[in-house]
C-alpha positions as semicolon CSV with decimal commas, in nm:
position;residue;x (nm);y (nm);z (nm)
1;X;0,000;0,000;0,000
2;X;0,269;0,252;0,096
3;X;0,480;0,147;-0,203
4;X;0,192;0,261;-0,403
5;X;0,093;0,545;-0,295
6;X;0,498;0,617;-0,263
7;X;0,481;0,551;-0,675
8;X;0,148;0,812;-0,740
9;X;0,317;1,075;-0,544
10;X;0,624;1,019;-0,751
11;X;0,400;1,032;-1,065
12;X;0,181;1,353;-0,979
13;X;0,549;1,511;-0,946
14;X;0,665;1,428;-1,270
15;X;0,349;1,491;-1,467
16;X;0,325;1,884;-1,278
17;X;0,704;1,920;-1,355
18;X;0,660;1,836;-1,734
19;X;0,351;2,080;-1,773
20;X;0,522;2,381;-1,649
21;X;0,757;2,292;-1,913
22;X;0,545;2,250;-2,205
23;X;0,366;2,549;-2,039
24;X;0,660;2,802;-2,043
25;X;0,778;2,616;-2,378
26;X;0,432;2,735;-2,532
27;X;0,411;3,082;-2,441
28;X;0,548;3,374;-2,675
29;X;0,754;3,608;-2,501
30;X;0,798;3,947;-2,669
31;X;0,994;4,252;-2,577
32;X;0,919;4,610;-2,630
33;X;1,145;4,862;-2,812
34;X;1,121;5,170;-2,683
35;X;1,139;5,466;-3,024
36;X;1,418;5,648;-2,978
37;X;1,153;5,951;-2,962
38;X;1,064;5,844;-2,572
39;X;1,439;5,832;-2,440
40;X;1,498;6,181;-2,273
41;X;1,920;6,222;-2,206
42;X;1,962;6,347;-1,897
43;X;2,335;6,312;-1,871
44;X;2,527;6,687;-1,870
45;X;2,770;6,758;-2,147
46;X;3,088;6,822;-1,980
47;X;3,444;6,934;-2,166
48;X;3,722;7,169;-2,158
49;X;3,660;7,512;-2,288
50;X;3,970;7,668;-2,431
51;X;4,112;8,036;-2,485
52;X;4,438;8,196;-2,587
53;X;4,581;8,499;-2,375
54;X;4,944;8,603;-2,523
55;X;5,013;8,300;-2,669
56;X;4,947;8,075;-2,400
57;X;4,688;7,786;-2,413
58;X;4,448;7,771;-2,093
59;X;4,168;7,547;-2,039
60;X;3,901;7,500;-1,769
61;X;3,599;7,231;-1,736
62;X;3,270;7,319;-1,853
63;X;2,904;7,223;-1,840
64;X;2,770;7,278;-2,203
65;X;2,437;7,155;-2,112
66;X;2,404;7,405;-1,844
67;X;2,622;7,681;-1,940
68;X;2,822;7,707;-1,628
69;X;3,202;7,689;-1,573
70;X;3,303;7,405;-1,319
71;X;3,641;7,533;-1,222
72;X;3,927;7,838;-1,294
73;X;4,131;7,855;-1,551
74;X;4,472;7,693;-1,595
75;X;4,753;7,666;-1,831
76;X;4,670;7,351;-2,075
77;X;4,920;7,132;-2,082
């Protein structure tokens, strides 16, 4: 008796296991693109802004997105 129901446990088991395969085997699975219209950049253009004052080279950092200097002026190397 035990040996039996021991072998329908074993059997319910199997047969759930294999339908959650053929289940996830069956269904489509599809991914979105977002348009390149709905991506907003929110990262800030930052670079070195340069200028010549008697013939000497100096740079300083610069947000172009905002417009605002981050830092003095120094000789570029």
């Amino acid at each position: 008796m035990k040996r039996k129901l021991f072998f329908y446990i074993i059997i319910a088991m199997v047969s759930f296991n294999l339908m959650s395969i053929v289940a996830l085997a069956s269904t489509d699975i599809s991914y979105v693109q977002a348009e390149n219209s709905d991506i907003e950049v929110r990262v800030d253009d930052i670079g070195y802004q340069y200028k010549v004052i008697d013939n000497v080279l100096y740079r300083r950092l610069y947000n172009f997105t905002a417009r605002k200097p981050l830092g003095d002026w120094e000789v570029a190397p």
